[in-house]
The first five atom37 places (N, CA, C, CB, O) and aatype in JSON, in Angstrom:
{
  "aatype": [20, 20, 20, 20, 20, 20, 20, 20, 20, 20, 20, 20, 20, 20, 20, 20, 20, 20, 20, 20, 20, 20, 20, 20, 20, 20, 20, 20, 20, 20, 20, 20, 20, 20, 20, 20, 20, 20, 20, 20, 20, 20, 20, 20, 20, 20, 20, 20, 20, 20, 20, 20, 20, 20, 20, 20, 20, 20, 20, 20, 20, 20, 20, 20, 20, 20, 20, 20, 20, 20, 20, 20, 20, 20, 20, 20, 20, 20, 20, 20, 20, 20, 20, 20, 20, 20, 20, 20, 20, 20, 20, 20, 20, 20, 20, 20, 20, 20, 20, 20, 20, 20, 20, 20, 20, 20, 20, 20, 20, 20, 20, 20, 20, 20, 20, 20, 20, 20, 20, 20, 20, 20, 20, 20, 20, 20, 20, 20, 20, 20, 20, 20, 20, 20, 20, 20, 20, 20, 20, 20, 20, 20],
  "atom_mask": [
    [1, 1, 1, 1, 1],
    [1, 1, 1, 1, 1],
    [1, 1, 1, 1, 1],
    [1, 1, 1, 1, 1],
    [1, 1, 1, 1, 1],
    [1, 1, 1, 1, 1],
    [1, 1, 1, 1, 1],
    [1, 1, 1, 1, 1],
    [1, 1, 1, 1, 1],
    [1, 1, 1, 1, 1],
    [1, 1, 1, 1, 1],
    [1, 1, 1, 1, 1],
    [1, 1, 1, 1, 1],
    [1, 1, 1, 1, 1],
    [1, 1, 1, 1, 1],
    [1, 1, 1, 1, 1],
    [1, 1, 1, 1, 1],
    [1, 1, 1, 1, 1],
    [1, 1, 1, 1, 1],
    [1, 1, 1, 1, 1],
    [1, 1, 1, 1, 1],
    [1, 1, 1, 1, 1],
    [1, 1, 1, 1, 1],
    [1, 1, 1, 1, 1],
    [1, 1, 1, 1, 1],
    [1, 1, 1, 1, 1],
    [1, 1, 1, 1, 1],
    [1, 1, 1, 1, 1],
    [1, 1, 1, 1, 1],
    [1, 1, 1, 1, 1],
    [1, 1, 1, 1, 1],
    [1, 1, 1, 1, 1],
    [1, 1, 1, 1, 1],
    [1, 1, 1, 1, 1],
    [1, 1, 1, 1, 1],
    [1, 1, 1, 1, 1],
    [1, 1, 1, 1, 1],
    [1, 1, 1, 1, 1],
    [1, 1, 1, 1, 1],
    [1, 1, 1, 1, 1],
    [1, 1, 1, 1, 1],
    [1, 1, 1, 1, 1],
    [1, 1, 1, 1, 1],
    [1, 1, 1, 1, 1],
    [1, 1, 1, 1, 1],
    [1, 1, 1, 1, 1],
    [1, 1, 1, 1, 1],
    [1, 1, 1, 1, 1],
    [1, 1, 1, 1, 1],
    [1, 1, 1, 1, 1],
    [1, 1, 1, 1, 1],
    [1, 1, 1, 1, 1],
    [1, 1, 1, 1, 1],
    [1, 1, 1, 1, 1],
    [1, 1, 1, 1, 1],
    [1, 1, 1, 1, 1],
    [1, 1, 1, 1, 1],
    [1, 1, 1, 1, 1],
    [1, 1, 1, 1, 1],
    [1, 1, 1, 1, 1],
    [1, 1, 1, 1, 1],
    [1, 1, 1, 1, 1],
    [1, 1, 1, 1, 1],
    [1, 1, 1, 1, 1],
    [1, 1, 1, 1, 1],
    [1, 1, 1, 1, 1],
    [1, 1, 1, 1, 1],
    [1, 1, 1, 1, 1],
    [1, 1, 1, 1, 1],
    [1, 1, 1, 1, 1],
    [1, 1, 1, 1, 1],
    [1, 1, 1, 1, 1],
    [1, 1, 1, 1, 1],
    [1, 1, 1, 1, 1],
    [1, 1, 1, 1, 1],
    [1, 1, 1, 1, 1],
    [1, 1, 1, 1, 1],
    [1, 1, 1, 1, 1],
    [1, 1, 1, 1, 1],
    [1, 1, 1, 1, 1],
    [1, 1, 1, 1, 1],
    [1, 1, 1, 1, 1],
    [1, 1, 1, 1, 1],
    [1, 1, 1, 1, 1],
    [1, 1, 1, 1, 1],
    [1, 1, 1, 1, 1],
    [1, 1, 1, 1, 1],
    [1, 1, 1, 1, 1],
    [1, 1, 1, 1, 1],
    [1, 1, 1, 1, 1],
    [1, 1, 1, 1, 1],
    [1, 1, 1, 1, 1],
    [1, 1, 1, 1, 1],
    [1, 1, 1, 1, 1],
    [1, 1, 1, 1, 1],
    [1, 1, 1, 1, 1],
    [1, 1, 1, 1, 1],
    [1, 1, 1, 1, 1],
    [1, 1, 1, 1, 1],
    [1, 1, 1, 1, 1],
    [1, 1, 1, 1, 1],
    [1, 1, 1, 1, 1],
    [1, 1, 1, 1, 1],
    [1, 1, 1, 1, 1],
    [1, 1, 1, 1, 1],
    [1, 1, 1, 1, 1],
    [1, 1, 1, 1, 1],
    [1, 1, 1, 1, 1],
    [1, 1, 1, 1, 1],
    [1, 1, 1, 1, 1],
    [1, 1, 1, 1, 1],
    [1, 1, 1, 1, 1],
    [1, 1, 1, 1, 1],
    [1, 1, 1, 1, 1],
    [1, 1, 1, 1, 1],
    [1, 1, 1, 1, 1],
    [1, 1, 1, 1, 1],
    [1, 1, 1, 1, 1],
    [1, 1, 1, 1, 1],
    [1, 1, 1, 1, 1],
    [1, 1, 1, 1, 1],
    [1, 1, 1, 1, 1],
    [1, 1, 1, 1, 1],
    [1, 1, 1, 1, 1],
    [1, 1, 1, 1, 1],
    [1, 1, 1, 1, 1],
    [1, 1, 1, 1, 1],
    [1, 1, 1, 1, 1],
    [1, 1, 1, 1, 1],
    [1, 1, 1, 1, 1],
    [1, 1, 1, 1, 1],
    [1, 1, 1, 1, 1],
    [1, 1, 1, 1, 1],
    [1, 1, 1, 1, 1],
    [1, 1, 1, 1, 1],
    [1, 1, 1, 1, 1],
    [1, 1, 1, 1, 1],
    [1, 1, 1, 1, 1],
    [1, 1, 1, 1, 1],
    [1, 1, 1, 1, 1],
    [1, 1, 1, 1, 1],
    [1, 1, 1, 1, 1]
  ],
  "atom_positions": [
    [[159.65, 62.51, 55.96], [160.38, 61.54, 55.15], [159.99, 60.12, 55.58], [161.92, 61.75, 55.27], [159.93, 59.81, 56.77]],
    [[159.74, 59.35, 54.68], [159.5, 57.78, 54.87], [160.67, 56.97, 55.59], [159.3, 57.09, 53.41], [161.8, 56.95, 55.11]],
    [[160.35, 56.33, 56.74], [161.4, 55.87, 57.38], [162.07, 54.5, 56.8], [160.96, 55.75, 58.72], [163.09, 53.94, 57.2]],
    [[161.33, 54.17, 55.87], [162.72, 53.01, 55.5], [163.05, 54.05, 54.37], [162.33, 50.93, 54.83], [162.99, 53.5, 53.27]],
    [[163.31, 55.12, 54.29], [164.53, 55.75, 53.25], [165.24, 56.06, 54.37], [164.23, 57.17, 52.11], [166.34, 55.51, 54.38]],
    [[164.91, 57.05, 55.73], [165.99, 56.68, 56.27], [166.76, 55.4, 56.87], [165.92, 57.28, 56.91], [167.95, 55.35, 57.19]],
    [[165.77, 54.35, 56.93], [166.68, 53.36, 57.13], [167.73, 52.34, 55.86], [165.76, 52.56, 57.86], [168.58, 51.48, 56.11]],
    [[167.33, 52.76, 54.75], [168.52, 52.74, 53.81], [169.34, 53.54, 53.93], [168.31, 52.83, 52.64], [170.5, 53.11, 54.02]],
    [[169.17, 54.67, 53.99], [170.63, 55.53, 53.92], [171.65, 55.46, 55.34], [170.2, 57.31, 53.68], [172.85, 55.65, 55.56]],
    [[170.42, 55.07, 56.17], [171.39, 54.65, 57.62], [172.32, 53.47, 57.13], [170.32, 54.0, 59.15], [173.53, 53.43, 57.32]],
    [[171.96, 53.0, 56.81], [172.86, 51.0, 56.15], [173.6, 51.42, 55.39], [171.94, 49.53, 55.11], [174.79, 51.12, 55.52]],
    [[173.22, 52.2, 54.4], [173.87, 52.61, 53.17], [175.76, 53.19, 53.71], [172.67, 54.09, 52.4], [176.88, 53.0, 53.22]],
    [[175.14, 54.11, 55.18], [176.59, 55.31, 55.64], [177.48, 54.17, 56.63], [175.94, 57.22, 56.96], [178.65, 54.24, 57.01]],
    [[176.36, 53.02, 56.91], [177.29, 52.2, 58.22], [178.24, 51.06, 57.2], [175.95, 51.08, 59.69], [179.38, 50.68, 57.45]],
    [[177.42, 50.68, 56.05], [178.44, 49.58, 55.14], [179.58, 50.8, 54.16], [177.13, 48.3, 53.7], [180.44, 50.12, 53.61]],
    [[179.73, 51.96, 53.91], [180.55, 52.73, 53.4], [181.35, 53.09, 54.71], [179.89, 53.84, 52.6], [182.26, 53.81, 54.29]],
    [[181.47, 52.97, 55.91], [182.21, 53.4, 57.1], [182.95, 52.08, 57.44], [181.23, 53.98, 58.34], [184.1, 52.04, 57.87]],
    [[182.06, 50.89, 57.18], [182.58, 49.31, 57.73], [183.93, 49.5, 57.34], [181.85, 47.76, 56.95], [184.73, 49.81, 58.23]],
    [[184.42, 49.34, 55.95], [185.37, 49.14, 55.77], [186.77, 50.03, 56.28], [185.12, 48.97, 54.73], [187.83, 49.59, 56.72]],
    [[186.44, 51.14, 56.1], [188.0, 51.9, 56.55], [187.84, 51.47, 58.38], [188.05, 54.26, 56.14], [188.81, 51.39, 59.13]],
    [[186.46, 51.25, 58.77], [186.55, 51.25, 59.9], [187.32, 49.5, 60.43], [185.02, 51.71, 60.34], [187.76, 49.21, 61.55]],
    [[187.28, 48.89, 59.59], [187.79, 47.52, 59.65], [188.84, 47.18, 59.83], [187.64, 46.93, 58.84], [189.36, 46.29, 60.51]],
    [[189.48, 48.54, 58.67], [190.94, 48.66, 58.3], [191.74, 48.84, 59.48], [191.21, 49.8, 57.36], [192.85, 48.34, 59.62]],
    [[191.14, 49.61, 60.36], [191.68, 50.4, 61.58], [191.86, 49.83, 62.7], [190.99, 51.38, 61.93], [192.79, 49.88, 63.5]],
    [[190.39, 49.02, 62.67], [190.41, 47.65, 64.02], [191.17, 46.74, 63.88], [189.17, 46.77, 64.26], [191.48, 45.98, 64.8]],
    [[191.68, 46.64, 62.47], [192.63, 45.23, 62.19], [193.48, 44.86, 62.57], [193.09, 44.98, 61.33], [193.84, 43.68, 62.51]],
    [[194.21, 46.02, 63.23], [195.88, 46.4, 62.81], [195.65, 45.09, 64.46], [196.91, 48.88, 62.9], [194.96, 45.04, 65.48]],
    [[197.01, 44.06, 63.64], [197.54, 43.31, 64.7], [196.93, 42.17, 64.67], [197.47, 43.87, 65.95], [197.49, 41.14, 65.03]],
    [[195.24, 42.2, 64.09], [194.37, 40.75, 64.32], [194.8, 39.61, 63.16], [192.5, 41.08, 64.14], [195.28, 39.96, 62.08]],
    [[194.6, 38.52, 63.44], [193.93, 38.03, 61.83], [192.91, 38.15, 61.35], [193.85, 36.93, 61.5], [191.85, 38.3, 61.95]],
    [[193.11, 38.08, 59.96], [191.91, 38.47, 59.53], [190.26, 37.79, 59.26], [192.35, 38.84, 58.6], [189.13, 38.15, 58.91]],
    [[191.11, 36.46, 59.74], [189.78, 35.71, 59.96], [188.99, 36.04, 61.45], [190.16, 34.05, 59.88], [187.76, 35.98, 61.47]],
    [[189.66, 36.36, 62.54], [189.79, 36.67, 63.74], [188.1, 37.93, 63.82], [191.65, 37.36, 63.98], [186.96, 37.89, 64.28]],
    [[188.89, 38.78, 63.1], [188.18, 39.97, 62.75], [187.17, 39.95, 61.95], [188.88, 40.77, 62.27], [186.35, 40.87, 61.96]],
    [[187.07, 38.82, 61.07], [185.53, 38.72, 60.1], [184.7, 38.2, 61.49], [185.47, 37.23, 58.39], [183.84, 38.91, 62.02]],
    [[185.03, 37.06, 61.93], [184.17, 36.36, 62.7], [183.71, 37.48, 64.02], [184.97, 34.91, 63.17], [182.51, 37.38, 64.28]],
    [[184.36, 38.38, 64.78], [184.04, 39.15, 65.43], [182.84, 39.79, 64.75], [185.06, 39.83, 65.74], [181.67, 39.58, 65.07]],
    [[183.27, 40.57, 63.78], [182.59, 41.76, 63.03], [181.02, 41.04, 62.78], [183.54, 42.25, 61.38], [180.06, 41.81, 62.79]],
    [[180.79, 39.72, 62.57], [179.96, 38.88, 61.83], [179.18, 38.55, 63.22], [180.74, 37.59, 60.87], [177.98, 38.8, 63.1]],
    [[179.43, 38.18, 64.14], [179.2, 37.68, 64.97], [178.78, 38.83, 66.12], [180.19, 36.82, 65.1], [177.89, 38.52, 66.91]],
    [[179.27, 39.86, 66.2], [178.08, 41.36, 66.49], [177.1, 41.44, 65.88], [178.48, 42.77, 66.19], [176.11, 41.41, 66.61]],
    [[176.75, 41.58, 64.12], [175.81, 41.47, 63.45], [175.13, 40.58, 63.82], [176.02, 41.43, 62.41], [173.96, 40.91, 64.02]],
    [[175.39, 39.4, 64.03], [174.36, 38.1, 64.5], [173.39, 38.4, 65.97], [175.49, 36.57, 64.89], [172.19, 38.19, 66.16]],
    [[174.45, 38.98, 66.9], [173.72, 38.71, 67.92], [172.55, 40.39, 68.07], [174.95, 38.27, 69.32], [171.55, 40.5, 68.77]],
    [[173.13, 41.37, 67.22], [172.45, 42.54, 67.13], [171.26, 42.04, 66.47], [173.17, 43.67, 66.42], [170.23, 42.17, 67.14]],
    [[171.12, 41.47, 65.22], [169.85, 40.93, 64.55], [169.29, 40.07, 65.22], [169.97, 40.37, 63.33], [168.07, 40.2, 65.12]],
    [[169.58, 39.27, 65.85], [168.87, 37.94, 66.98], [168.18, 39.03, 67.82], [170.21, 36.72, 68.16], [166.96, 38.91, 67.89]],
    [[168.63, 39.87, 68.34], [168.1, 40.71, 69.5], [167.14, 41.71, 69.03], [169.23, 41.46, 70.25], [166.3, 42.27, 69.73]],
    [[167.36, 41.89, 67.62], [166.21, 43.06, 67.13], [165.29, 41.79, 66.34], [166.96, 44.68, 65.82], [164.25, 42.28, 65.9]],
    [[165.38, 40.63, 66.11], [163.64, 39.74, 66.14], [163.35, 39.64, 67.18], [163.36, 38.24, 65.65], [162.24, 40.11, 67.44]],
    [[164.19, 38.96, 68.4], [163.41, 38.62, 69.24], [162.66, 39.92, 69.91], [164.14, 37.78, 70.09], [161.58, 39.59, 70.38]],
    [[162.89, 40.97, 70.03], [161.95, 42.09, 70.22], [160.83, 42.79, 69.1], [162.82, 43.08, 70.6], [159.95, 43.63, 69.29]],
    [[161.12, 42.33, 68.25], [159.83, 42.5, 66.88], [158.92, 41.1, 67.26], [160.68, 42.33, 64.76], [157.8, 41.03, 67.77]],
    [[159.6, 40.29, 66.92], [158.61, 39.03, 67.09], [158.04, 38.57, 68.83], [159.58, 37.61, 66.39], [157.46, 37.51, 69.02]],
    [[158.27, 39.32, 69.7], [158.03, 39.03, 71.03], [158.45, 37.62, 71.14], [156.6, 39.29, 71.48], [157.73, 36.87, 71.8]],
    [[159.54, 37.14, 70.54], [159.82, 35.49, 70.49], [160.34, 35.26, 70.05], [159.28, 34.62, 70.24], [160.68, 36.11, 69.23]],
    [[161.01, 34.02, 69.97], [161.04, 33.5, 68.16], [160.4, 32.6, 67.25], [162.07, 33.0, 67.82], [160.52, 31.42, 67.56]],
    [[159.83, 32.84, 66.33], [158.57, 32.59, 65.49], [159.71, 31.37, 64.3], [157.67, 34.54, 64.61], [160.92, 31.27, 64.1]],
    [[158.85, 30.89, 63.94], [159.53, 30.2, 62.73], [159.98, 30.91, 61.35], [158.61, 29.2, 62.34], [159.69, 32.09, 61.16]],
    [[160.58, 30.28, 60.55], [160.68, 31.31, 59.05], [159.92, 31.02, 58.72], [161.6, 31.35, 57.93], [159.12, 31.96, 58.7]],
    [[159.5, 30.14, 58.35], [158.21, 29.38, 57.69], [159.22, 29.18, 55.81], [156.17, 30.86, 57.74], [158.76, 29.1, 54.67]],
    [[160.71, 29.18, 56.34], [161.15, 28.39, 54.93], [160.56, 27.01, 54.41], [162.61, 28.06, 55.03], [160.04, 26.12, 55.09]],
    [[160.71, 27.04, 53.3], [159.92, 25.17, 52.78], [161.64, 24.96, 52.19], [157.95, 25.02, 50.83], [162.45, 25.7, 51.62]],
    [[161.66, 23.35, 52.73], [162.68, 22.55, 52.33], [163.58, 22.49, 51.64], [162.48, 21.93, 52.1], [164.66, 21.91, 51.79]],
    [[162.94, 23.48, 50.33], [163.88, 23.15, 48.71], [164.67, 24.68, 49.09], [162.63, 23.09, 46.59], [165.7, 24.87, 48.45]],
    [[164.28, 25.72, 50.03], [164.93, 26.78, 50.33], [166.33, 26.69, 51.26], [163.93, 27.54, 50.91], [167.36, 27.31, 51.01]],
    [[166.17, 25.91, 52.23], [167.26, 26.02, 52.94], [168.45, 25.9, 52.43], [167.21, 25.32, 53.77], [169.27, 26.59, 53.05]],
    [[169.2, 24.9, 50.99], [169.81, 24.6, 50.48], [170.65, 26.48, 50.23], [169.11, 23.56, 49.5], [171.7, 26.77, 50.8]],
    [[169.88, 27.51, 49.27], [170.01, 28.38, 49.2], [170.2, 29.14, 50.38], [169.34, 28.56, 48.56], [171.28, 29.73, 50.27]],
    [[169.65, 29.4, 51.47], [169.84, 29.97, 52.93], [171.1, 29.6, 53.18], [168.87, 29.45, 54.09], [171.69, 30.56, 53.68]],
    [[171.8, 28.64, 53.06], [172.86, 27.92, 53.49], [173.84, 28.55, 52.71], [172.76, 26.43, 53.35], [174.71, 29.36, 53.02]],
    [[173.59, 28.11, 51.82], [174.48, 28.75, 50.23], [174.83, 30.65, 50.57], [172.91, 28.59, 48.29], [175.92, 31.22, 50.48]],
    [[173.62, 31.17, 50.91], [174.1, 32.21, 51.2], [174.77, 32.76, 52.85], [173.11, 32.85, 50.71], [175.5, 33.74, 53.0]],
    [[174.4, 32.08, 53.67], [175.35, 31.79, 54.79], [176.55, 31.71, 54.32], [175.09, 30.63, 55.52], [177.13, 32.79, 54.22]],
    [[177.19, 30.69, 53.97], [178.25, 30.03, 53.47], [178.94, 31.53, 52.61], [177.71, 28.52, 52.46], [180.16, 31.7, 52.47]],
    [[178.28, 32.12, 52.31], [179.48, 32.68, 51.0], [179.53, 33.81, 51.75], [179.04, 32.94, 49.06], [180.48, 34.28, 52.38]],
    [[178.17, 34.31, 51.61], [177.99, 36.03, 52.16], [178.42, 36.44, 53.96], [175.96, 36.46, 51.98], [178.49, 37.57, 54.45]],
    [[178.64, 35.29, 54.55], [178.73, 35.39, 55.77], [180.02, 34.54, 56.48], [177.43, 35.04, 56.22], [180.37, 34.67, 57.65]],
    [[180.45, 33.9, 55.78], [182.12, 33.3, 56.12], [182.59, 33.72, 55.06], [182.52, 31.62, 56.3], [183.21, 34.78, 55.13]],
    [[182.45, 33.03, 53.73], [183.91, 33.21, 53.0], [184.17, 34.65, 52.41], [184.03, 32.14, 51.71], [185.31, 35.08, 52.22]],
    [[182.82, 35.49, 52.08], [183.1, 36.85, 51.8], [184.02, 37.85, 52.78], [181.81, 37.39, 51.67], [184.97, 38.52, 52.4]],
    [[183.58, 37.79, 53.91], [184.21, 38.69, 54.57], [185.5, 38.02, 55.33], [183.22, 39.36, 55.46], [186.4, 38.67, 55.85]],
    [[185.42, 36.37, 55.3], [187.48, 36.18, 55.41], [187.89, 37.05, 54.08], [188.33, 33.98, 55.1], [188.38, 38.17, 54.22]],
    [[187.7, 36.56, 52.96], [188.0, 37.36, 51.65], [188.47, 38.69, 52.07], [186.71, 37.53, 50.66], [189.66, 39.02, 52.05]],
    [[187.6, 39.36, 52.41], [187.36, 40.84, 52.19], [188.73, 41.48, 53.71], [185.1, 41.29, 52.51], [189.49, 42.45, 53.72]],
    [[188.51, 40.5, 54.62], [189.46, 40.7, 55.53], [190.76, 40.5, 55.07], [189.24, 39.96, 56.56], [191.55, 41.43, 55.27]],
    [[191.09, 39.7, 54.6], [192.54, 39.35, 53.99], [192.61, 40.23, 52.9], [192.78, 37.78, 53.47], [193.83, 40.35, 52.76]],
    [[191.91, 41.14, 51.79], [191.94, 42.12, 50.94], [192.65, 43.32, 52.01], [190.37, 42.4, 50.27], [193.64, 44.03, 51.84]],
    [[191.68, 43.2, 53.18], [192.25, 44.86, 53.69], [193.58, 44.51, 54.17], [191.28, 45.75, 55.13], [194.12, 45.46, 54.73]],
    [[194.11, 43.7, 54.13], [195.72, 43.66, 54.96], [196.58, 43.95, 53.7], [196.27, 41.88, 55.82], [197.72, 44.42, 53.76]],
    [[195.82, 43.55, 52.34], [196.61, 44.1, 51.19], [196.38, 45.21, 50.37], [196.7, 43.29, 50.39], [196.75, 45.25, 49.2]],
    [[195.87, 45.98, 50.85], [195.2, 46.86, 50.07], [195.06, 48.67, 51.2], [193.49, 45.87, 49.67], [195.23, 48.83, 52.41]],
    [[194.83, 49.29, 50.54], [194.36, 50.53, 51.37], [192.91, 51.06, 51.82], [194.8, 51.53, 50.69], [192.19, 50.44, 51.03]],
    [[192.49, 51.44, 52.21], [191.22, 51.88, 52.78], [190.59, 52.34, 51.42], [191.33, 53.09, 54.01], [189.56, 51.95, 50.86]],
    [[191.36, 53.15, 51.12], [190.25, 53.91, 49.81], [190.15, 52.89, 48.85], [190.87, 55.43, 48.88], [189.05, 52.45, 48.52]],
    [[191.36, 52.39, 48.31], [191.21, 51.45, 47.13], [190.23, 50.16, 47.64], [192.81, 50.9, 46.61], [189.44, 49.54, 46.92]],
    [[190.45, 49.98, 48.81], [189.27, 48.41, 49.07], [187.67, 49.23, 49.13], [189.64, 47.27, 51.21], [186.8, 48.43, 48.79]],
    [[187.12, 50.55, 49.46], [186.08, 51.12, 49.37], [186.11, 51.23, 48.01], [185.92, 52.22, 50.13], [185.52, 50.22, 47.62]],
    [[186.43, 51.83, 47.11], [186.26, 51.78, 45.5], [185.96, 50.68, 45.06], [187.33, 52.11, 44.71], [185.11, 50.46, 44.21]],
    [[186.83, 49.69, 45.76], [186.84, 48.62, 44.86], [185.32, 47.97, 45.21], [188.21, 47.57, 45.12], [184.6, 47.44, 44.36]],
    [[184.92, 48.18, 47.07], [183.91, 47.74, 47.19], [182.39, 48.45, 46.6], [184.06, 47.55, 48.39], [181.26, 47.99, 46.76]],
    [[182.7, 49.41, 46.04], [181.43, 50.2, 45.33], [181.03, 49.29, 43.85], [181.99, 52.07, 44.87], [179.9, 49.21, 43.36]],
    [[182.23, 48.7, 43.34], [181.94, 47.59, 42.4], [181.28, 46.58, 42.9], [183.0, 47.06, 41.86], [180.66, 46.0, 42.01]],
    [[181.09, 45.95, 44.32], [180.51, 44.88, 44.22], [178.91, 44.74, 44.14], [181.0, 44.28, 45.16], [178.32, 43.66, 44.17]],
    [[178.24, 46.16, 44.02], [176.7, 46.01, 44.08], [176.52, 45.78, 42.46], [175.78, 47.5, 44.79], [175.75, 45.01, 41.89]],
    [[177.58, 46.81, 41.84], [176.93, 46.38, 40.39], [177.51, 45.24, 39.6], [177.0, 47.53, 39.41], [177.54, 45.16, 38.37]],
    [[177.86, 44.56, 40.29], [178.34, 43.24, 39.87], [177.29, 41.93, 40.57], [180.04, 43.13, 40.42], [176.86, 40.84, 40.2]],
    [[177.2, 42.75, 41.7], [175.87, 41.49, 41.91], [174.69, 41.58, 41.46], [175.44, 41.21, 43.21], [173.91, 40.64, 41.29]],
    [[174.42, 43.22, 41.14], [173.06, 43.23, 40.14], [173.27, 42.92, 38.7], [172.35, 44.66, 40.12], [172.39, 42.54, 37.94]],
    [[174.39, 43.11, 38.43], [174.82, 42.31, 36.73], [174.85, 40.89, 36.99], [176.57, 42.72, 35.97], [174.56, 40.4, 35.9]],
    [[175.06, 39.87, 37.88], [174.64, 38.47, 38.32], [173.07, 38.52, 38.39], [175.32, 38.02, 39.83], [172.46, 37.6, 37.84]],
    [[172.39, 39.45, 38.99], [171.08, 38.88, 39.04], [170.34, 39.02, 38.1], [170.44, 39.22, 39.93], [169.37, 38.27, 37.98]],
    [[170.64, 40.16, 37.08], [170.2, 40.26, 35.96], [170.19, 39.05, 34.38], [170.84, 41.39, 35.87], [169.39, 38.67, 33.52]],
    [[171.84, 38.8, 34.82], [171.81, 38.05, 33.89], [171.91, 36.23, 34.02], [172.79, 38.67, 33.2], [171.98, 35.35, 33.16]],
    [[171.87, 36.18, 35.74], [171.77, 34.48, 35.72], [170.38, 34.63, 36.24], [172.98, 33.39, 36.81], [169.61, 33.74, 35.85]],
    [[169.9, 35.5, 37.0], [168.06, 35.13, 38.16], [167.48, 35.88, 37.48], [167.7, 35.63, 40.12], [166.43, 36.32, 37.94]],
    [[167.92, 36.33, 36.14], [166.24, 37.28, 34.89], [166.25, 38.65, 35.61], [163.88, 36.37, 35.14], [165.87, 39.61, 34.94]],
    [[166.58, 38.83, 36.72], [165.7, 40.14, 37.74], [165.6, 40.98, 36.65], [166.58, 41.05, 39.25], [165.98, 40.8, 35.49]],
    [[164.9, 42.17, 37.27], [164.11, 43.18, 36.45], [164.92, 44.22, 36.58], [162.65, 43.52, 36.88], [165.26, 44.54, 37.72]],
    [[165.53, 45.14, 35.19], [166.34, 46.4, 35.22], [165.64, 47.22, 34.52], [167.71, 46.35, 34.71], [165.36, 46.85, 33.37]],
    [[165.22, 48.35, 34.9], [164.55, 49.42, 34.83], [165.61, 50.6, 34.68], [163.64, 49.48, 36.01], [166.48, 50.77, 35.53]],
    [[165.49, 51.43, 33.51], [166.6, 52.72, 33.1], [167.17, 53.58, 34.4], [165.74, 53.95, 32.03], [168.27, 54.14, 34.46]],
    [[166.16, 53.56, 35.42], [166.61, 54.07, 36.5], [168.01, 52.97, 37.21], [165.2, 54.25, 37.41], [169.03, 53.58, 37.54]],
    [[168.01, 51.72, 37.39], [168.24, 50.94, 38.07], [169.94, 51.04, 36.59], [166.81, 49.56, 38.46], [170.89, 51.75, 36.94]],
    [[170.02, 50.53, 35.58], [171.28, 50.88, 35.01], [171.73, 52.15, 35.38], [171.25, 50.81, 33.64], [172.81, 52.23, 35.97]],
    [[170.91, 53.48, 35.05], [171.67, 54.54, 35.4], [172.55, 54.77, 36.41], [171.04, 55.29, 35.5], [173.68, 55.24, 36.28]],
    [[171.83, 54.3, 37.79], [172.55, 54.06, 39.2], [173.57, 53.49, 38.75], [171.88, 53.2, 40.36], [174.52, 54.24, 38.53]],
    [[173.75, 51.99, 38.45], [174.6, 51.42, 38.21], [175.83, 52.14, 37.47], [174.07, 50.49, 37.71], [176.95, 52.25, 37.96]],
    [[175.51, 52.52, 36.47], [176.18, 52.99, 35.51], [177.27, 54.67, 36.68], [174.7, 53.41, 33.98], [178.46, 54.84, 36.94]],
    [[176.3, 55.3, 36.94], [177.14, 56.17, 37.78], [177.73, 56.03, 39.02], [176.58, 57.06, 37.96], [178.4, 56.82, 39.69]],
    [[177.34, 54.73, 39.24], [178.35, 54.19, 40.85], [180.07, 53.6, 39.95], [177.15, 52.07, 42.04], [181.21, 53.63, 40.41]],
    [[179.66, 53.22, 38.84], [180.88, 53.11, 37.9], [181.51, 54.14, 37.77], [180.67, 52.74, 36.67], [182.67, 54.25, 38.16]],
    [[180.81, 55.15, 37.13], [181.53, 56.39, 36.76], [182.31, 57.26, 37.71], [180.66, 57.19, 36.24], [183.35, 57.88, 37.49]],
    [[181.33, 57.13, 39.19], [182.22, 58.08, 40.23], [183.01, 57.32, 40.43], [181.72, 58.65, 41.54], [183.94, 58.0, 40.87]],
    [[183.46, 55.82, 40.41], [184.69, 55.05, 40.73], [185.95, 55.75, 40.11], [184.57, 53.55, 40.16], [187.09, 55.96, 40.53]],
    [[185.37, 55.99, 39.13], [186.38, 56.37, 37.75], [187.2, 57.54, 37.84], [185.54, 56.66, 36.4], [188.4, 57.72, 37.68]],
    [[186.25, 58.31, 38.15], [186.28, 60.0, 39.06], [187.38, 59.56, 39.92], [184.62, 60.64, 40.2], [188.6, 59.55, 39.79]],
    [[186.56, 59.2, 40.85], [187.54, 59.48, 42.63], [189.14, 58.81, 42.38], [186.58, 58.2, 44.42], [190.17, 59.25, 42.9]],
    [[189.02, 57.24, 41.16], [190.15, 56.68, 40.88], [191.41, 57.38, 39.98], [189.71, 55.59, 40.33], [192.61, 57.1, 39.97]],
    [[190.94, 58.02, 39.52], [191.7, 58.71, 38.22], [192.92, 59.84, 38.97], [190.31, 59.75, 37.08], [192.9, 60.81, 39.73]],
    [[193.93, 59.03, 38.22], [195.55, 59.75, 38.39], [195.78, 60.77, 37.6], [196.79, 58.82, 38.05], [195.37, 60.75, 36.44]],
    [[196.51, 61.91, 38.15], [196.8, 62.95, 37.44], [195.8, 63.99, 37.09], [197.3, 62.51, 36.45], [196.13, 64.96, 36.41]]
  ]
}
């Protein structure tokens, strides 16, 4: 098997575990408390897996008009999403904030589709379309 499929499905089982596992570490923190922890392992785990790929640290080699965006996604995807998402789990339940979070891929590929053009291929709706449908499944009363 090709190892970046297993290394998607490794990411794939650790961001479907994050959350109930979040839920569990929470009890008692704030929830900003707990993004910045959670965020701030990720940081120093990724710092530590370049500086052993790159024997260093190498530049990005970003150009100028990029950083604005780098920032932009700092800013959202890396503070205000997961205060968000932290203050969701103090209101919410484990399963319903995992459901709910299975919506957020096809909502960001319905953003990239329809504000950044990206490219959707019948395979790429279908996914979409059935990460909807099992929501629907697992959600459904009675």
């Amino acid at each position: 098997m090709n190892l970046s499929i297993i290394y998607a499905l490794a990411a794939a089982a650790l961001f479907g575990a994050s959350t109930p596992l979040a839920k569990s570490l929470g009890l008692g923190l704030s929830p900003i408390l707990l993004a910045g922890l959670l965020y701030l392992g990720s940081g120093i785990g990724l710092a530590g897996v370049r500086l052993i790929r790159d024997r260093g640290w190498k530049p990005t080699g970003l150009t100028p008009s990029e950083w604005p965006w780098l920032l932009g996604a700092i800013a959202f995807g890396g503070i205000f999403g997961p205060v968000a998402l932290m203050f969701g789990l103090t209101r919410t339940t484990s399963a319903s904030a995992s459901l709910m979070l299975n919506l957020e891929s096809v909502l960001t590929a319905v953003i990239a589709w329809v504000v950044f053009r990206e490219n959707a291929d019948r395979r790429i709706v279908l996914g979409m379309l059935a990460i909807v449908l099992g929501g629907v499944v697992l959600s459904w009363s009675g």
